[in-house]
C-alpha positions as CSV (number, residue, x, y, z in Angstrom):
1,X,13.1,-19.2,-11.6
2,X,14.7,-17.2,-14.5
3,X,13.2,-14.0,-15.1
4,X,14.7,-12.2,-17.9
5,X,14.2,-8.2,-17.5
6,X,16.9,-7.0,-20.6
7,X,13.6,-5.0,-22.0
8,X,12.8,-3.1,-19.1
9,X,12.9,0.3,-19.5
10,X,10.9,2.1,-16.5
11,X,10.7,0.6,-13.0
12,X,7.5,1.1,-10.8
13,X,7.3,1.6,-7.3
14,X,5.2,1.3,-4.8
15,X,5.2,3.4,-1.8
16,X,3.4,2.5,1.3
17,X,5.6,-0.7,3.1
18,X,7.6,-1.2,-0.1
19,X,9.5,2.4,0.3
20,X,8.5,3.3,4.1
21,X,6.5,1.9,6.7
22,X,3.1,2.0,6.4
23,X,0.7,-0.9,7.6
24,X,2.2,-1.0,11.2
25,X,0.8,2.3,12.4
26,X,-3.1,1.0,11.1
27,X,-2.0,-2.4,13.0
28,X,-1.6,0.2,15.9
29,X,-4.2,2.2,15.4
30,X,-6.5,-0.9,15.4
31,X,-5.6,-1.5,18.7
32,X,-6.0,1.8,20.1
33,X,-9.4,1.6,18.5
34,X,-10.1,-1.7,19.9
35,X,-9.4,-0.4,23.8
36,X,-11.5,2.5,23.1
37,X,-14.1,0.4,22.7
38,X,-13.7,-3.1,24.6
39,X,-16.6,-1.9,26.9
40,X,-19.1,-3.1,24.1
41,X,-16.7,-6.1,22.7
42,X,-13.8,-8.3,22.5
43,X,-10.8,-7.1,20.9
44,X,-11.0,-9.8,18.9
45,X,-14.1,-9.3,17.6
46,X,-14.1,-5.4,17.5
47,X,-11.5,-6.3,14.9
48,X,-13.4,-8.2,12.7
49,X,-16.0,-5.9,12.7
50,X,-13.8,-3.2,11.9
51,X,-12.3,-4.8,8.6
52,X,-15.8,-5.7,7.7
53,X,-16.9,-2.2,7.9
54,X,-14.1,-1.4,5.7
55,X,-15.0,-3.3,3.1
56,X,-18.5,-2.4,3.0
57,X,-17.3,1.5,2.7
58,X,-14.2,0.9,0.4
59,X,-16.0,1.5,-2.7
60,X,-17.3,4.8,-1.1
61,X,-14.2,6.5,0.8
62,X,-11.5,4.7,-1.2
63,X,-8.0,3.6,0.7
64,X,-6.1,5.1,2.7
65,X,-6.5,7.2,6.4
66,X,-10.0,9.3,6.0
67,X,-11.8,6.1,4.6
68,X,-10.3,4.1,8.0
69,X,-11.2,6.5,10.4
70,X,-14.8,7.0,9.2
71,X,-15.3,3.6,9.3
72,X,-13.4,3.4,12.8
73,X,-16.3,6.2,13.3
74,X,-19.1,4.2,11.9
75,X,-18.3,1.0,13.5
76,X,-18.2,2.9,17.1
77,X,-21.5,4.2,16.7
78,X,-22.9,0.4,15.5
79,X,-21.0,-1.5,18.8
80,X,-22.6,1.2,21.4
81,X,-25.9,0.9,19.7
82,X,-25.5,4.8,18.8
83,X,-24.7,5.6,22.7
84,X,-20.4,6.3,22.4
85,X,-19.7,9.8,24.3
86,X,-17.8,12.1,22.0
87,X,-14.7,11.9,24.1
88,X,-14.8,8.4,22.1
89,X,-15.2,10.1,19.1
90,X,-12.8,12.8,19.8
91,X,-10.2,9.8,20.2
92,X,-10.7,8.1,17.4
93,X,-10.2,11.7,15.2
94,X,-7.2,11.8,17.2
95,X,-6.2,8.5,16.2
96,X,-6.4,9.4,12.5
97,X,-4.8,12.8,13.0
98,X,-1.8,11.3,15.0
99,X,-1.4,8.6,11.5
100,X,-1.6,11.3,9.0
101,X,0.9,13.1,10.8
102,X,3.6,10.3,11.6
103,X,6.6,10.4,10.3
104,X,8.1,8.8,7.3
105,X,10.3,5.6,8.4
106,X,12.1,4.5,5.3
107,X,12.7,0.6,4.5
108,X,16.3,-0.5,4.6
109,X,18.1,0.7,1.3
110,X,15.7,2.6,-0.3
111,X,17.4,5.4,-1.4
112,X,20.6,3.4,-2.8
113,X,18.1,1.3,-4.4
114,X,16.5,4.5,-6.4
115,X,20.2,6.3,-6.7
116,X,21.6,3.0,-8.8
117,X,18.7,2.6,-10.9
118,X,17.9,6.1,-11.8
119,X,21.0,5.9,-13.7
120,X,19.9,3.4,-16.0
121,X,16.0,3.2,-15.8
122,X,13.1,5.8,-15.7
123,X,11.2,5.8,-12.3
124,X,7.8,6.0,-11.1
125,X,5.7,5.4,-8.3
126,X,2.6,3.8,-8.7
127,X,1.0,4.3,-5.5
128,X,-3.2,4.1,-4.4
129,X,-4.8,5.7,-0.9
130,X,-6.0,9.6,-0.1
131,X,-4.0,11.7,-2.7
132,X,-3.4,14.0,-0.1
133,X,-2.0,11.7,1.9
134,X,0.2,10.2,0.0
135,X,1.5,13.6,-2.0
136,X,2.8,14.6,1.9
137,X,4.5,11.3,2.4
138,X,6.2,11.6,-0.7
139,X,7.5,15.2,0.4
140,X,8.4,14.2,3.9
141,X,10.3,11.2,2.5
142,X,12.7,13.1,0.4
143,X,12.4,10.6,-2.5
144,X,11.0,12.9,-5.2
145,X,13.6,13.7,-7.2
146,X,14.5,9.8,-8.3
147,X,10.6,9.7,-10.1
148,X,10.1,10.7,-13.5
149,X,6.1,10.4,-12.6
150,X,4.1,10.3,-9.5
151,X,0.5,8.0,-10.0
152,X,-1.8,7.8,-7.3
153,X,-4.4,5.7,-8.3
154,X,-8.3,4.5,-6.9
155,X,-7.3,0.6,-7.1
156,X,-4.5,-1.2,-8.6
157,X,-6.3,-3.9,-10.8
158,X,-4.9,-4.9,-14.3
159,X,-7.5,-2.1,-15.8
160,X,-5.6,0.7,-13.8
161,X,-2.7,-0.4,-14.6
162,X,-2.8,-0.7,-18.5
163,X,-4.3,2.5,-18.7
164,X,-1.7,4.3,-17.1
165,X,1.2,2.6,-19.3
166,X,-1.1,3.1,-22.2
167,X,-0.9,7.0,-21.0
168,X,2.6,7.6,-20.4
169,X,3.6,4.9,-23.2
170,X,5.1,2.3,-21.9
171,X,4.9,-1.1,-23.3
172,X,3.9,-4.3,-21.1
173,X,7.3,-5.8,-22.2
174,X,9.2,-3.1,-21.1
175,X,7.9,-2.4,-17.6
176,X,8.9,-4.0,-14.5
177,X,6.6,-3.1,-11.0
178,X,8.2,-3.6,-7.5
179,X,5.7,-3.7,-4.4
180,X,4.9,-5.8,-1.7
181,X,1.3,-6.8,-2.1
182,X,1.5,-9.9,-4.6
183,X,-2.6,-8.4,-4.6
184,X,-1.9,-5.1,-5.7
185,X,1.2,-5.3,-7.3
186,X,2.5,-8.1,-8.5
187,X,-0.1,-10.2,-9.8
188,X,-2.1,-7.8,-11.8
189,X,1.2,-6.8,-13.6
190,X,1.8,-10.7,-14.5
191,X,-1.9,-11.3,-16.6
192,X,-0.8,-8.0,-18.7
193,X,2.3,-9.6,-19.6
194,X,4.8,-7.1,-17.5
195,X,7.0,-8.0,-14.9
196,X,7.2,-7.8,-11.2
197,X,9.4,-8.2,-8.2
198,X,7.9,-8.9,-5.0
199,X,9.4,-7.1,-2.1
200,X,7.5,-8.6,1.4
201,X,7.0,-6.6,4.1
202,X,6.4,-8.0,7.9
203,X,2.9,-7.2,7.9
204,X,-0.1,-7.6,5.4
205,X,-3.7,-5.9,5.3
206,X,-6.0,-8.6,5.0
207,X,-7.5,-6.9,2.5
208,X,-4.4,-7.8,0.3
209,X,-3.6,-11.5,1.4
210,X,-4.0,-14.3,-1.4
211,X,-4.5,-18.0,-1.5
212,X,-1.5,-20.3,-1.5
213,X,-3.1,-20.7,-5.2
214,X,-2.5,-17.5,-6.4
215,X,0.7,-16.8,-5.4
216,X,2.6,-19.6,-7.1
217,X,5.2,-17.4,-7.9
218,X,4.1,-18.0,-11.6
219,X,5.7,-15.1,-13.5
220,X,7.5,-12.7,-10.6
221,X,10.0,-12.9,-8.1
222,X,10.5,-12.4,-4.5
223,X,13.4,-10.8,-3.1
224,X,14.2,-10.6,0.8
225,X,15.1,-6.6,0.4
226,X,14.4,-3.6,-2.0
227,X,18.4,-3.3,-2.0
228,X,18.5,-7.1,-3.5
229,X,16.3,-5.7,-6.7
230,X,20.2,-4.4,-7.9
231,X,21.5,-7.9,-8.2
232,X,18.2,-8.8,-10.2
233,X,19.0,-6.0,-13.1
């Protein structure tokens, strides 16, 4: 489809699997989680009660690490029926504490990506999850110096996003959002009339999967690579 991006002015980014990996170390940590516990349930099934208890304490703890491991802490007490040892417990801290403290892997191209359009466009990242958190990733990753502004924000709904180009002034027309959750980061960005380049990455949350429906491909585009974005602009 023909997309026409001649207005765009700033380019947002999002961080976690769109400018390093991300969802593959809570894909591992879920199954560390799951071993640790398989004398009360299935894998299978710890699993799904896992992402259940996340979504019941998402409006409480928020995204990101902290929020999964107090629900990875929550949902061990509820399988043993309140009877886990706290070498259980200890291990599942550690489990958290070993993710906050992995090392940033950057996605192929990333940084010639941000070198060739910093020179035309003004950059931000638009990012949600533990501000923390995020704040050292950013640091570890080296990437800094290619953003005009850092957001880290509660949610990434249309709401969050017009307020925060209603903040730094940027008009709809003239902003263009790159991510790879059609959830988060593209969709929301289409119904207030901005644009949006979807970048996918191997593995989704399931917390940020949509129907066939919604991802139409109404309005965005999808590109196999951040480094194909340059061919786009």
């Amino acid at each position: 489809m023909e997309v026409n991006y001649s207005n765009i002015k700033v380019i947002g980014f999002d961080a976690d699997d769109t400018l390093w990996v991300n969802e593959t170390y809570f894909r591992d940590a879920e199954m560390e989680f799951a071993k640790l516990l398989s004398q009360y349930e299935t894998v299978n099934k710890i699993d799904q009660e896992l992402f259940k208890m996340e979504m019941k304490n998402l409006p409480l703890y928020g995204y990101g690490v902290k929020g999964f491991v107090l629900s990875m802490v929550e949902m061990a007490l509820e399988l043993s029926n309140n009877d886990v040892s706290n070498a259980t417990i200890d291990a599942i801290l550690k489990i958290g504490k070993d993710m906050l403290n992995k090392p940033v892997e950057l996605l192929k191209g990333v940084e010639k990506t941000l070198v060739e359009l910093s020179k035309n466009y003004r950059l931000i990242l638009v990012t949600k999850g533990d501000l923390l958190d995020q704040e050292r990733k950013l640091e570890k990753s080296g990437l800094t110096k290619y953003f005009h502004h850092i957001e880290v924000l509660s949610d990434k709904q249309e709401a969050n996003y017009s307020k925060l180009l209603n903040h730094l002034d940027i008009k709809p027309s003239e902003f263009l959002m790159v991510g790879n959750s059609l959830k988060s980061d593209i969709l929301p960005l289409v119904n207030i009339k901005a644009q949006a380049i979807h970048v996918p990455f191997h593995t989704t949350w399931q917390h940020e999967t949509v129907s066939s429906k919604e991802a139409n491909g109404k309005g965005y585009k999808t590109v196999e690579s951040l480094i194909h974005i340059l061919e786009e602009l």
